[in-house]
mmCIF file as gemmi writes it, N, C-alpha and C atoms, coordinates in Angstrom:
data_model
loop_
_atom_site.group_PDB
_atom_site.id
_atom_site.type_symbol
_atom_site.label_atom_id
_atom_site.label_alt_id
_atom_site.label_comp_id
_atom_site.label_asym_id
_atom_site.label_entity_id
_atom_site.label_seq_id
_atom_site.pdbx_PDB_ins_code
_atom_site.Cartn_x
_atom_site.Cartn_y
_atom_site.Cartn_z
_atom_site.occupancy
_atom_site.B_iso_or_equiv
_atom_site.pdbx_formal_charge
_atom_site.auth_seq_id
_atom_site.auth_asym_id
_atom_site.pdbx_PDB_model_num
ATOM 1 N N . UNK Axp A 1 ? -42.464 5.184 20.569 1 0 ? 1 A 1
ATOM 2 C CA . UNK Axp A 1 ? -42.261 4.416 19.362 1 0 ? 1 A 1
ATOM 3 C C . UNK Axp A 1 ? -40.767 4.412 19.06 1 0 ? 1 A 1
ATOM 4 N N . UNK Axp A 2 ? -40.421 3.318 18.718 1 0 ? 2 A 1
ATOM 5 C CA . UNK Axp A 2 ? -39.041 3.695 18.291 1 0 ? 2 A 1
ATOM 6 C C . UNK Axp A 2 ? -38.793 2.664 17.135 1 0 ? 2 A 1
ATOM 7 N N . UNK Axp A 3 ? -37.731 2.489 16.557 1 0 ? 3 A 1
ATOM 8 C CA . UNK Axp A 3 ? -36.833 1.625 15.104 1 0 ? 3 A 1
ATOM 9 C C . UNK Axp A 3 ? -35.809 1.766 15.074 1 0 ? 3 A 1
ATOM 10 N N . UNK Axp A 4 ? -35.434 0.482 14.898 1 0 ? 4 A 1
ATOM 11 C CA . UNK Axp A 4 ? -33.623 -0.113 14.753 1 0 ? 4 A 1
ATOM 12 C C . UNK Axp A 4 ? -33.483 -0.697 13.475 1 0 ? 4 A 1
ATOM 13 N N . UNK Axp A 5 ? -32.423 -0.255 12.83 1 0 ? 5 A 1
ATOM 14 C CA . UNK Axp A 5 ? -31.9 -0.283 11.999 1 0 ? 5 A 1
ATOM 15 C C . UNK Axp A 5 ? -30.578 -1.209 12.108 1 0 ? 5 A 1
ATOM 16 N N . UNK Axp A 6 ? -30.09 -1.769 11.052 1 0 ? 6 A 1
ATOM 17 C CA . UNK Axp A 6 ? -29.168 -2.823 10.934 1 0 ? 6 A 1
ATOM 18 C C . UNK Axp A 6 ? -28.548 -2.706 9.82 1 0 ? 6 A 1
ATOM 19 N N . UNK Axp A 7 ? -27.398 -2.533 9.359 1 0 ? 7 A 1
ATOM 20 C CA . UNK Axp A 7 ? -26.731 -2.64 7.932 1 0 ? 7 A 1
ATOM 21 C C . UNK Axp A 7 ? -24.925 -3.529 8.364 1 0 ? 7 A 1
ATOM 22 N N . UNK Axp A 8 ? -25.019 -4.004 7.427 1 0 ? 8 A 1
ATOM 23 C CA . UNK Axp A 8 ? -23.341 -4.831 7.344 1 0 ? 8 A 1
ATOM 24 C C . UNK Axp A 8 ? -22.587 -4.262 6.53 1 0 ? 8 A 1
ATOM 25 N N . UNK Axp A 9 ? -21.706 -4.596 6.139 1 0 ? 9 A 1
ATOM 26 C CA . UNK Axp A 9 ? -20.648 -4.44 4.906 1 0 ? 9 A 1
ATOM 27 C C . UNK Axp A 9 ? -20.333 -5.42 5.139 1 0 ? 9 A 1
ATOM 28 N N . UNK Axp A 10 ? -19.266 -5.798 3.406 1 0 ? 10 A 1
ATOM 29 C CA . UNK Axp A 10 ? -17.903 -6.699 3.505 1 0 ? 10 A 1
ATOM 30 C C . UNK Axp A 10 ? -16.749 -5.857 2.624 1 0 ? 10 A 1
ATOM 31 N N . UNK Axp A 11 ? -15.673 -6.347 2.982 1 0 ? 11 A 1
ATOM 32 C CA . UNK Axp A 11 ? -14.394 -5.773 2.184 1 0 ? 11 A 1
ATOM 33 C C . UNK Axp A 11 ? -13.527 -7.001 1.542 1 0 ? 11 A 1
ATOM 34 N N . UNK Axp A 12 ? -13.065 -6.71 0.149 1 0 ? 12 A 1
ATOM 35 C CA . UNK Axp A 12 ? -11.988 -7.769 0.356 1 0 ? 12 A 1
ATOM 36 C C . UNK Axp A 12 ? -10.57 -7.366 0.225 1 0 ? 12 A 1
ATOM 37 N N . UNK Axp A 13 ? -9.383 -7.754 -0.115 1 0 ? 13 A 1
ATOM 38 C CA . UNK Axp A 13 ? -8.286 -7.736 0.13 1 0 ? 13 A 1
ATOM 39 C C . UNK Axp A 13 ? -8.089 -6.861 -1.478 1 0 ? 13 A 1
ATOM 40 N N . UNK Axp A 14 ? -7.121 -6.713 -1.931 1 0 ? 14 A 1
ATOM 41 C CA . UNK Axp A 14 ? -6.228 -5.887 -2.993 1 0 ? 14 A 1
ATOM 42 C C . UNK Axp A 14 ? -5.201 -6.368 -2.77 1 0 ? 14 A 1
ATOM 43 N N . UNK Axp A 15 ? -4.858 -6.316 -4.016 1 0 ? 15 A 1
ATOM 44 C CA . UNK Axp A 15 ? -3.187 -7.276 -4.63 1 0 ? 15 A 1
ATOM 45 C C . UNK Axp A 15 ? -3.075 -6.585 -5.835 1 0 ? 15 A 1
ATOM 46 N N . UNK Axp A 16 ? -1.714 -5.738 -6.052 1 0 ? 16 A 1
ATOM 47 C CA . UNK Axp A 16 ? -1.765 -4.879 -7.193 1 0 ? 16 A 1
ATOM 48 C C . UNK Axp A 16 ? 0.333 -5.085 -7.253 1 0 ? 16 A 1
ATOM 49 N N . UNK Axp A 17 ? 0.65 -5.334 -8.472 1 0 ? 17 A 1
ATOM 50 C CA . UNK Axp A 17 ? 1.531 -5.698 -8.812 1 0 ? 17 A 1
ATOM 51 C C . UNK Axp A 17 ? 1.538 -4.654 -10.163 1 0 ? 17 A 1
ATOM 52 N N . UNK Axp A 18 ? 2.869 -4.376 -10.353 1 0 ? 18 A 1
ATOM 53 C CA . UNK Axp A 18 ? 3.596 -3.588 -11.399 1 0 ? 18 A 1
ATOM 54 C C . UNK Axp A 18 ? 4.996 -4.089 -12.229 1 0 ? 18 A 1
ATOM 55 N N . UNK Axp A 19 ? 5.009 -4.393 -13.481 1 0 ? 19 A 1
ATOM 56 C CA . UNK Axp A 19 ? 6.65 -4.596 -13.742 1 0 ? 19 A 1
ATOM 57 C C . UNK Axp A 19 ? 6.674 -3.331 -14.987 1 0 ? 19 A 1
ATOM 58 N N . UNK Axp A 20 ? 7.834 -3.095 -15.284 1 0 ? 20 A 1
ATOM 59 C CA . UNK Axp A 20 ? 7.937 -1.852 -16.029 1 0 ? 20 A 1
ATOM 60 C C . UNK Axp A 20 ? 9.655 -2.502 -16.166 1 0 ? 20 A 1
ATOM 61 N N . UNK Axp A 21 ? 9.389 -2.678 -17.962 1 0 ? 21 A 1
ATOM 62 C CA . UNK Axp A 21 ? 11.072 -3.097 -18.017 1 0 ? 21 A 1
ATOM 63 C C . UNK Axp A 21 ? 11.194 -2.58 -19.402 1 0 ? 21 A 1
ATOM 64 N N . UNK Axp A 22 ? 12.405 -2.42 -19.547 1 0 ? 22 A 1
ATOM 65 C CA . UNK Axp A 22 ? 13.273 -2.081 -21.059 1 0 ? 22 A 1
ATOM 66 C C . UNK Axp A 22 ? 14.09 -2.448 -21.516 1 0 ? 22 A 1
ATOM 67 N N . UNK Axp A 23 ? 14.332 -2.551 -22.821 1 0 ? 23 A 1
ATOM 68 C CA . UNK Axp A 23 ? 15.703 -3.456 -23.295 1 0 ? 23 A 1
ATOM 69 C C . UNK Axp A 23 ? 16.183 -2.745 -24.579 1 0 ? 23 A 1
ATOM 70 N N . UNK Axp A 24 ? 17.46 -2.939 -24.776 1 0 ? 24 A 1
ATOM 71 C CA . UNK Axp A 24 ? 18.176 -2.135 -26.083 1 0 ? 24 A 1
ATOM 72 C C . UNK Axp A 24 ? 19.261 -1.42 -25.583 1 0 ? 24 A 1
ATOM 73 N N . UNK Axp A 25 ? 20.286 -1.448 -27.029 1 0 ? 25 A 1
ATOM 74 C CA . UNK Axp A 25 ? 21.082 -0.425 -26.408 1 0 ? 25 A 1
ATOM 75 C C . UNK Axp A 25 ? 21.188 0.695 -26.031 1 0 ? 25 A 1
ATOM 76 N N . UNK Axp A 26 ? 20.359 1.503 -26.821 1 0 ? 26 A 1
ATOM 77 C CA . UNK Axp A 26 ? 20.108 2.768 -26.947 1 0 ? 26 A 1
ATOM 78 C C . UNK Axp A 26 ? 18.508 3.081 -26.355 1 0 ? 26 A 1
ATOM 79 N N . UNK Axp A 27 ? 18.013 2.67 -25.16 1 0 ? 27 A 1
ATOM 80 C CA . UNK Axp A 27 ? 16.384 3.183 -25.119 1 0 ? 27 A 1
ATOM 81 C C . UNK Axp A 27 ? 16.197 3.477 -23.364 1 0 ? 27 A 1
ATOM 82 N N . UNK Axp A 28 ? 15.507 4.361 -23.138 1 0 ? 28 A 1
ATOM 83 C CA . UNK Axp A 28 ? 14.875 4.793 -22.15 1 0 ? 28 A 1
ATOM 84 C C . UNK Axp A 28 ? 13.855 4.914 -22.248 1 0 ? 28 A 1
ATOM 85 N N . UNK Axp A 29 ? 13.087 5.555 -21.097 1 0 ? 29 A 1
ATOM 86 C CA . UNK Axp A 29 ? 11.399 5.295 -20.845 1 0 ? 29 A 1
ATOM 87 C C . UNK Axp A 29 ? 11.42 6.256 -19.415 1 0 ? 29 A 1
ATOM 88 N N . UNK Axp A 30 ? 10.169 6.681 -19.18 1 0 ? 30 A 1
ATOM 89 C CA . UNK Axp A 30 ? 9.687 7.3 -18.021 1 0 ? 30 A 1
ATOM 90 C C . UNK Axp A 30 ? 8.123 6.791 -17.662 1 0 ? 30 A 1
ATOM 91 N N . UNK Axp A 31 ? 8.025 5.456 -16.647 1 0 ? 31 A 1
ATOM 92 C CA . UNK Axp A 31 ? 7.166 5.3 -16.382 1 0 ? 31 A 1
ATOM 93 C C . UNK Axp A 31 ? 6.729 5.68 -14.951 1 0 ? 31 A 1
ATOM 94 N N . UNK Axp A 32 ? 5.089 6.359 -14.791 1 0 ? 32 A 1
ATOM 95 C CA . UNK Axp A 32 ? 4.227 6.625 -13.719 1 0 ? 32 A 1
ATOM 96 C C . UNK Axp A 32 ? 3.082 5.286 -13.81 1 0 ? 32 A 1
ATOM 97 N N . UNK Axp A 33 ? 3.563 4.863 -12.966 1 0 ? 33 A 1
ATOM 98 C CA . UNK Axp A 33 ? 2.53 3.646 -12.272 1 0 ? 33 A 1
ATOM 99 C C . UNK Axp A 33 ? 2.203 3.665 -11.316 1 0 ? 33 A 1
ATOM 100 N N . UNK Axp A 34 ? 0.522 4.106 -11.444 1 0 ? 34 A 1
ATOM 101 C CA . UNK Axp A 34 ? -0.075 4.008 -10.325 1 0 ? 34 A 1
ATOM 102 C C . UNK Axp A 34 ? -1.333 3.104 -9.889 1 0 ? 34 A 1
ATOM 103 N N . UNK Axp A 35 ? -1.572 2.379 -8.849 1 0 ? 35 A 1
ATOM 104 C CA . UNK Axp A 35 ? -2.749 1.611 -8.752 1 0 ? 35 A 1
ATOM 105 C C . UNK Axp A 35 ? -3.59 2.044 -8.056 1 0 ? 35 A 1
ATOM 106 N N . UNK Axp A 36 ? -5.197 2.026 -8.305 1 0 ? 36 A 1
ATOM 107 C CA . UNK Axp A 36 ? -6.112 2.313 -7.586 1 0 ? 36 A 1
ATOM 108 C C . UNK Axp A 36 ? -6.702 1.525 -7.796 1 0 ? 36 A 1
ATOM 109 N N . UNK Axp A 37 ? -7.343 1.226 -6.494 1 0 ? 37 A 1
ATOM 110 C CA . UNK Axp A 37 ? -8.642 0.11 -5.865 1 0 ? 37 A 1
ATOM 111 C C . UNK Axp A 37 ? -9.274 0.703 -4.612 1 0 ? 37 A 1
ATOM 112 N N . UNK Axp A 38 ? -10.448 -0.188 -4.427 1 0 ? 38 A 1
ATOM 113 C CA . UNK Axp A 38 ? -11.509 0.169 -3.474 1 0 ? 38 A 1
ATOM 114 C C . UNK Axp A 38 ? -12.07 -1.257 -3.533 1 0 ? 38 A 1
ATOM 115 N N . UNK Axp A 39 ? -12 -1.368 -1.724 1 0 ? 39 A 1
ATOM 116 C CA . UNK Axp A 39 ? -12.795 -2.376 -1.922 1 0 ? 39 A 1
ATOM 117 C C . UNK Axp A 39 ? -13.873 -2.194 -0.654 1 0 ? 39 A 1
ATOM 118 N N . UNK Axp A 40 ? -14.229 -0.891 -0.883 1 0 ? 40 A 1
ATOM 119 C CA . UNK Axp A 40 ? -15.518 -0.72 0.454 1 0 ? 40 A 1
ATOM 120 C C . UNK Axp A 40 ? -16.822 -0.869 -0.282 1 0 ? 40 A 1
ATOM 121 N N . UNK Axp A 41 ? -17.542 -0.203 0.591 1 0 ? 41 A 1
ATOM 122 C CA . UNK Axp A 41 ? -18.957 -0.273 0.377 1 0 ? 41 A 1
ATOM 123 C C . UNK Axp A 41 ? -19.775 0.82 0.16 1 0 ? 41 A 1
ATOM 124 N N . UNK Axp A 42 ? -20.149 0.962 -0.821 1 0 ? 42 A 1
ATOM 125 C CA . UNK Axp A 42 ? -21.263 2.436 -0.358 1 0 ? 42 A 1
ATOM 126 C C . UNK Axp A 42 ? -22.46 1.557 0.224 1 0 ? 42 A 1
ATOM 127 N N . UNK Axp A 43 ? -22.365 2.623 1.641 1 0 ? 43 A 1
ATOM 128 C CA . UNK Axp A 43 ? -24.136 2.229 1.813 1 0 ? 43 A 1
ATOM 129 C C . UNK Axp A 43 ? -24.777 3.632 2.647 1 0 ? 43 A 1
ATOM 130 N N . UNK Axp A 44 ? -26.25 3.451 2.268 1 0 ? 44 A 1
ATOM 131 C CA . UNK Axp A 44 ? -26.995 4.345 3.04 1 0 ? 44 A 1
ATOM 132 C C . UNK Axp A 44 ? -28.617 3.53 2.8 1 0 ? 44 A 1
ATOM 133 N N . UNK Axp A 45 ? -28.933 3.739 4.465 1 0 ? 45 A 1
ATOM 134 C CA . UNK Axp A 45 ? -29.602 2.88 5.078 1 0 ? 45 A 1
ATOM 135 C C . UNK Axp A 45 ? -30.703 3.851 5.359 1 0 ? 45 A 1
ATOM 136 N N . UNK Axp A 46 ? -32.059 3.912 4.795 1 0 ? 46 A 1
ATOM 137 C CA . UNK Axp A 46 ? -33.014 4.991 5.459 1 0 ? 46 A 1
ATOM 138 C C . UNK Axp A 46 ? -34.293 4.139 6.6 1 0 ? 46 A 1
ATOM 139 N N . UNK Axp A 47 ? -34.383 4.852 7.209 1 0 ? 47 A 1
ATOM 140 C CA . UNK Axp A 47 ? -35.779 3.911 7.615 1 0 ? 47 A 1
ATOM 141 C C . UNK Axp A 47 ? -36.7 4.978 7.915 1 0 ? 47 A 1
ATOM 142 N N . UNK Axp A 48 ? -37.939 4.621 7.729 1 0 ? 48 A 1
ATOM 143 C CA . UNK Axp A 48 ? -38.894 5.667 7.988 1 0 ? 48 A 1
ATOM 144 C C . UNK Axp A 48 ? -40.235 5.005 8.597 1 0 ? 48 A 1
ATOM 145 N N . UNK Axp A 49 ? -40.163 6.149 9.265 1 0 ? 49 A 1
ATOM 146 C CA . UNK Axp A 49 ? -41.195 5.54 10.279 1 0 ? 49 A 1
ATOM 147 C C . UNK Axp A 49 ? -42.773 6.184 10.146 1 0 ? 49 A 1
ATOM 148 N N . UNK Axp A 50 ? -44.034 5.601 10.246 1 0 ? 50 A 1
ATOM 149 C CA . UNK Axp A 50 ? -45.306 6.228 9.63 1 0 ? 50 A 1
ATOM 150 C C . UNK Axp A 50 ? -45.992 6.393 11.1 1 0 ? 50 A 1
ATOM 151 N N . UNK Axp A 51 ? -46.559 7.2 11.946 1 0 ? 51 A 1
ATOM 152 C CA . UNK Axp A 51 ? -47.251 7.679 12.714 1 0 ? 51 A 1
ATOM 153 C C . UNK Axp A 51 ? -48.584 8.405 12.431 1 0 ? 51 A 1
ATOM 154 N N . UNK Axp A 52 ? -49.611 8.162 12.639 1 0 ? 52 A 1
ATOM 155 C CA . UNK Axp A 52 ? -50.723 8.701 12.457 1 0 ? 52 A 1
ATOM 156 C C . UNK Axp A 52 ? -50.699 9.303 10.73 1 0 ? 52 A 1
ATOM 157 N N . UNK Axp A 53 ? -50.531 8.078 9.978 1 0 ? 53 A 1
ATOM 158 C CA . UNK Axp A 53 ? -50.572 8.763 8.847 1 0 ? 53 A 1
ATOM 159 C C . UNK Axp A 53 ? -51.035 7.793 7.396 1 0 ? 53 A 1
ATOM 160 N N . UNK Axp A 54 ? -51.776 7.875 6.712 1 0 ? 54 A 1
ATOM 161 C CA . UNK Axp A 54 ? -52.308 7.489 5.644 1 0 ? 54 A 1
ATOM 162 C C . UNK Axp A 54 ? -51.617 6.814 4.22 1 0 ? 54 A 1
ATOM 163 N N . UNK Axp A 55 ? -50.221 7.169 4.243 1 0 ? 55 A 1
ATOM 164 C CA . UNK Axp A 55 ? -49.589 7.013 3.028 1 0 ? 55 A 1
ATOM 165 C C . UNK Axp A 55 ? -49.329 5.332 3.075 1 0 ? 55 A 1
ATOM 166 N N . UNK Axp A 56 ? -49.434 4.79 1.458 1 0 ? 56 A 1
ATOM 167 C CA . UNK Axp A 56 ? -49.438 3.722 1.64 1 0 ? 56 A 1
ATOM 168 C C . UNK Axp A 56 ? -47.988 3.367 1.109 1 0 ? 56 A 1
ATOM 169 N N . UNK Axp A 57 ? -47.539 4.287 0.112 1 0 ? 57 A 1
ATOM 170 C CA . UNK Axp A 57 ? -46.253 3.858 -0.301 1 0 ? 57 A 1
ATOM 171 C C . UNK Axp A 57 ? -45.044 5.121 0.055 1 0 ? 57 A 1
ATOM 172 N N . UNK Axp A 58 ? -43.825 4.643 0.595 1 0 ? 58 A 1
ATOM 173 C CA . UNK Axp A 58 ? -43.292 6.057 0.781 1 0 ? 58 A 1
ATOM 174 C C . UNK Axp A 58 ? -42.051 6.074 -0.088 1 0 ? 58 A 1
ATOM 175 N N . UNK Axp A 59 ? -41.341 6.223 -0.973 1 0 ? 59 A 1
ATOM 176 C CA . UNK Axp A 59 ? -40.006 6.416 -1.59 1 0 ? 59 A 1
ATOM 177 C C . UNK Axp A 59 ? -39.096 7.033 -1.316 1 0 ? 59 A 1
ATOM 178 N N . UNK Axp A 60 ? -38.257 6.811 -1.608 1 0 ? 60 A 1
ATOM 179 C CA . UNK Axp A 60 ? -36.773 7.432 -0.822 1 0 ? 60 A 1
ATOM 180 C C . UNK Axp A 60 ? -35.711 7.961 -1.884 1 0 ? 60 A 1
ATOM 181 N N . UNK Axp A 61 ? -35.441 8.721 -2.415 1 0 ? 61 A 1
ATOM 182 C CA . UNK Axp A 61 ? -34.575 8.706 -3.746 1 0 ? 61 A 1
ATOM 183 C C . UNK Axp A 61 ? -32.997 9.149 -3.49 1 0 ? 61 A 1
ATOM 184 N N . UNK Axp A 62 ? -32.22 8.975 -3.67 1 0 ? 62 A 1
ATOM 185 C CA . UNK Axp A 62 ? -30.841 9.264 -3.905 1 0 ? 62 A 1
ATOM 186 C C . UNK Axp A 62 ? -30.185 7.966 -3.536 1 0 ? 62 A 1
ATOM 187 N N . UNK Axp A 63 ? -28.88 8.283 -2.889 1 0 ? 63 A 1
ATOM 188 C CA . UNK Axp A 63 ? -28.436 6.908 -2.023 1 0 ? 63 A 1
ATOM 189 C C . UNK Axp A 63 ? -26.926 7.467 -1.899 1 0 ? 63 A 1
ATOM 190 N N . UNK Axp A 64 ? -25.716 6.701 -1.641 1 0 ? 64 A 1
ATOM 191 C CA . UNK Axp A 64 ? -24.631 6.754 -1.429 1 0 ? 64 A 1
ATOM 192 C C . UNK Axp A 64 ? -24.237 5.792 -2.93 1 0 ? 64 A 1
ATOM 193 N N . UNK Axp A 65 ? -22.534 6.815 -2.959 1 0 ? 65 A 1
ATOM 194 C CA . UNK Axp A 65 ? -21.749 6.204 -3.942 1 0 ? 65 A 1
ATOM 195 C C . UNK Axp A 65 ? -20.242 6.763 -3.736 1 0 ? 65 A 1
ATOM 196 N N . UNK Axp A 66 ? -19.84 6.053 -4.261 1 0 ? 66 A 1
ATOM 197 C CA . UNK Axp A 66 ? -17.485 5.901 -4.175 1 0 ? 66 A 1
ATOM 198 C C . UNK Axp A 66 ? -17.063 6.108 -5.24 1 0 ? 66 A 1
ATOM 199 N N . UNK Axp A 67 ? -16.746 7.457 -5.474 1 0 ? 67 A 1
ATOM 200 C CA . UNK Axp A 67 ? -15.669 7.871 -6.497 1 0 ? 67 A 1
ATOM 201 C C . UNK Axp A 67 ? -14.542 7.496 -6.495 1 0 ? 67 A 1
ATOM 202 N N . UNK Axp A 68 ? -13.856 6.719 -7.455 1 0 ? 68 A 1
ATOM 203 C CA . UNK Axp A 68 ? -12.535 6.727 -7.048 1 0 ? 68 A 1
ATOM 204 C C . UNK Axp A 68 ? -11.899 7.308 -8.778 1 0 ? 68 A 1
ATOM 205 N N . UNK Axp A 69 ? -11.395 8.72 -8.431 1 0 ? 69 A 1
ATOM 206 C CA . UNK Axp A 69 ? -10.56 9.442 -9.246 1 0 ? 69 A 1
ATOM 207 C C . UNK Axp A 69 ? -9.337 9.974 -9.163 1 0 ? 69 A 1
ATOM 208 N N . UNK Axp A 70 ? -8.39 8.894 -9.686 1 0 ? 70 A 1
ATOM 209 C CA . UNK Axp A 70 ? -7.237 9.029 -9.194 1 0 ? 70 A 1
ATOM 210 C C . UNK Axp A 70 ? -6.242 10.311 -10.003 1 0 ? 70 A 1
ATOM 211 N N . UNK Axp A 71 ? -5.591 10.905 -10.26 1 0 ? 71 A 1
ATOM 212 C CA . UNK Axp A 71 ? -4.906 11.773 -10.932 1 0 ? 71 A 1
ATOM 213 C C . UNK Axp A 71 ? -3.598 11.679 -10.685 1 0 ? 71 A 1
ATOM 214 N N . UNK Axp A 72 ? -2.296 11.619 -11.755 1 0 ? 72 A 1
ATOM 215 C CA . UNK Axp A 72 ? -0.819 11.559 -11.862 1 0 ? 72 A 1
ATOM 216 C C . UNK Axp A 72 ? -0.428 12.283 -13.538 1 0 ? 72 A 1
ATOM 217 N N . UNK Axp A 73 ? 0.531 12.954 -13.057 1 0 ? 73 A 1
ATOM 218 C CA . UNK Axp A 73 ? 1.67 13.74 -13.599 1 0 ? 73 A 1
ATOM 219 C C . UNK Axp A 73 ? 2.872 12.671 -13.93 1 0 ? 73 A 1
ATOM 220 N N . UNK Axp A 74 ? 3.791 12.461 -15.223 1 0 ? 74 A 1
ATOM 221 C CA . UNK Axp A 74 ? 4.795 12.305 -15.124 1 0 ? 74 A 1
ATOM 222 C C . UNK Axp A 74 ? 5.316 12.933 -16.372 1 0 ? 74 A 1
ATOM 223 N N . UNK Axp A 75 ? 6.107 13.663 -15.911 1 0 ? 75 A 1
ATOM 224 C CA . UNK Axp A 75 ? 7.035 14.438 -16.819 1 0 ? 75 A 1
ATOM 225 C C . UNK Axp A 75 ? 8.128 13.967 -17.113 1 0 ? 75 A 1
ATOM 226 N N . UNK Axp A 76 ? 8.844 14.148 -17.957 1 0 ? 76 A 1
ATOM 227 C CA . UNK Axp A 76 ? 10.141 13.704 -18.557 1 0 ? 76 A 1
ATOM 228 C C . UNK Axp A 76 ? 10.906 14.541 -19.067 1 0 ? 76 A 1
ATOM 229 N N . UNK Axp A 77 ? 12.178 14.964 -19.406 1 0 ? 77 A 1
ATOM 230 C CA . UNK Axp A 77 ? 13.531 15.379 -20.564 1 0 ? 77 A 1
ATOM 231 C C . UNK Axp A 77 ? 14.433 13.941 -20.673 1 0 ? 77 A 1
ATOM 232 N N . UNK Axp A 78 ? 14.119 13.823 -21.866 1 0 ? 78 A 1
ATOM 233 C CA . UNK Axp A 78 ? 14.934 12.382 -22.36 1 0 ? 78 A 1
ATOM 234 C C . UNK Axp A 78 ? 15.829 13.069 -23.527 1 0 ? 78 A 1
ATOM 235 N N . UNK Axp A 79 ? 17.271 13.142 -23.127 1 0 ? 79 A 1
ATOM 236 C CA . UNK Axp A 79 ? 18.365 13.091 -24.392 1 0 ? 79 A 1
ATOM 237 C C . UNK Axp A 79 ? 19.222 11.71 -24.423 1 0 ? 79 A 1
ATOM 238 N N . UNK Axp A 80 ? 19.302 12.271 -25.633 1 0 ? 80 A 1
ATOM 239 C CA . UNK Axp A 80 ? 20.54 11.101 -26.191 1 0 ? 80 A 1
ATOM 240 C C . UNK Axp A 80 ? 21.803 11.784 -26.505 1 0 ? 80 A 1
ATOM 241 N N . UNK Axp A 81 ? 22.998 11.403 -25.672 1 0 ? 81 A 1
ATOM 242 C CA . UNK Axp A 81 ? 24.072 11.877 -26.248 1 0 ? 81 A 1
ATOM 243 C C . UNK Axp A 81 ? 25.361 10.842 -26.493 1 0 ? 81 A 1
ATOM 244 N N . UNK Axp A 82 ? 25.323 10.836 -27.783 1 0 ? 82 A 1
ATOM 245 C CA . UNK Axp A 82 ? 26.101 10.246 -28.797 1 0 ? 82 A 1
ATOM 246 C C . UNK Axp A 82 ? 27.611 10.7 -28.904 1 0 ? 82 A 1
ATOM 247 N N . UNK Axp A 83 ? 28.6 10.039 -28.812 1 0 ? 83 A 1
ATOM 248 C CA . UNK Axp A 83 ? 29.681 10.495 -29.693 1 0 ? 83 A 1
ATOM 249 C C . UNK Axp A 83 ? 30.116 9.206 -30.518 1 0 ? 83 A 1
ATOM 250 N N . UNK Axp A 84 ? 30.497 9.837 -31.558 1 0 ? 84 A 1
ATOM 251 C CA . UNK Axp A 84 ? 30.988 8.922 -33.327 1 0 ? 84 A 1
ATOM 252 C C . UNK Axp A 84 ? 32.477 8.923 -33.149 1 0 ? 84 A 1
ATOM 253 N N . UNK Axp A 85 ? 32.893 8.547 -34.241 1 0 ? 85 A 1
ATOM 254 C CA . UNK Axp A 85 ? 34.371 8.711 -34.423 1 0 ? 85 A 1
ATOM 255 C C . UNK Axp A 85 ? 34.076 8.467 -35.295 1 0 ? 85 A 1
ATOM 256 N N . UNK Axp A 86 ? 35.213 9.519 -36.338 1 0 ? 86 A 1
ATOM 257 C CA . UNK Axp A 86 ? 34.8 9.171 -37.792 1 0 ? 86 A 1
ATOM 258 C C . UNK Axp A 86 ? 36.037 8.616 -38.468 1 0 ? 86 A 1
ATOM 259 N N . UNK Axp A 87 ? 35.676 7.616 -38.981 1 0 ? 87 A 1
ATOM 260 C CA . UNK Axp A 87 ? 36.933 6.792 -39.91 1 0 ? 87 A 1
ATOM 261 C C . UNK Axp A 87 ? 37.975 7.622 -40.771 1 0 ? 87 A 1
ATOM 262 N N . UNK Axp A 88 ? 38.836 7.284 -40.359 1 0 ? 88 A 1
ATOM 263 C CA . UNK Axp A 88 ? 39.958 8.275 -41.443 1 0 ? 88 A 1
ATOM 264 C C . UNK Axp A 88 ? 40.673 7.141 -42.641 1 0 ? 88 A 1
C-alpha cells in the first residue's frame, strides 16, 4: 500500500522603504528603523492512511505557523551645547 502526497507554496516579493528626516536649528533625533516581513508559507501536510480499520472519521489537530518577532535596541546621549554672549 502506499500514498503520495503533494503540497505547493507561493511567495511574493517585499519592498520596504524608510525616510527619517529633521529640520531646525537646534534639533536632533536618534532613529532605529527596522523592517520586518515574511512572505513564506506555513504549511504542514498530514496524510493518513486507514488499513484494516473501522474509523470513519479521523482528525488531525495542531498544524504549522511563522513567528515573526523582531527585537531592537536604540540608545541615545543627546546634549546641547550652547554658548551666549552676553550684551554689555
Amino acid at each position: 500500500m502506499g500514498q503520495e502526497s503533494e503540497q505547493e507554496s507561493e511567495s511574493g516579493d517585499v519592498n520596504q522603504s524608510f525616510t527619517v528626516t529633521s529640520s531646525g536649528d537646534n534639533s536632533n533625533q536618534s532613529v532605529g528603523a527596522q523592517g520586518t516581513a515574511n512572505t513564506g508559507n506555513a504549511q504542514n501536510q498530514v496524510a493518513v492512511e486507514q488499513v484494516d480499520s473501522s474509523a470513519e472519521n479521523i482528525e488531525v489537530e495542531g498544524g504549522s505557523s511563522i513567528e515573526v518577532s523582531p527585537e531592537q535596541a536604540t540608545q541615545t546621549q543627546q546634549e546641547v551645547e550652547q554658548a551666549a554672549a552676553a550684551a554689555e
